[in-house]
C-alpha positions, -999 to 999 in steps of 0.1 A, spaced: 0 0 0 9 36 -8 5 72 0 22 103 -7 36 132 13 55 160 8 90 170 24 112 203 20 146 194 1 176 201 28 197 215 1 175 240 -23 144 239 -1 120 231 -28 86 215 -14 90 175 -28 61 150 -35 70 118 -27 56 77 -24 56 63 9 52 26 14 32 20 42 35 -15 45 74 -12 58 65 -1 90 59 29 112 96 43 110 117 47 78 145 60 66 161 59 32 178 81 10 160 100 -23 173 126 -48 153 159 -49 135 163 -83 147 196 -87 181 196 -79 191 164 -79 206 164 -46 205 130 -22 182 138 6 181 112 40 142 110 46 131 101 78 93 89 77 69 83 109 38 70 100 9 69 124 -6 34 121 -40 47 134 -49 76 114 -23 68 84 -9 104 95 25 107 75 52 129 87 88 135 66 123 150 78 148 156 53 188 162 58 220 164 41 233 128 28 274 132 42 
């Protein structure tokens, strides 16, 4: 099952629209380049299991 969610890039601060799997659990992290300028992004995804409620950090990757 997906979703989507948006995050803020941690390099040129561009709001991102992204898949999130919810099926791999309540916390994630992985990395993803931002679609604008192509940097590597670490997101760290919560998901609230009751409500479906997702919530994205991004930071620099190194």
């Amino acid at each position: 099952m997906q979703d989507t969610a948006q995050y803020s890039c941690a390099y040129c601060g561009e709001t991102i629209l992204t898949f999130v799997d919810l099926s791999a659990g309540e916390q994630q992290s992985y990395i993803e380049d931002c679609q604008v300028c192509c940097r590597p992004n670490i997101l760290y995804v919560r998901v609230d299991q009751e409500t479906l409620d997702i919530e994205i950090d991004s930071d620099y990757d190194g």
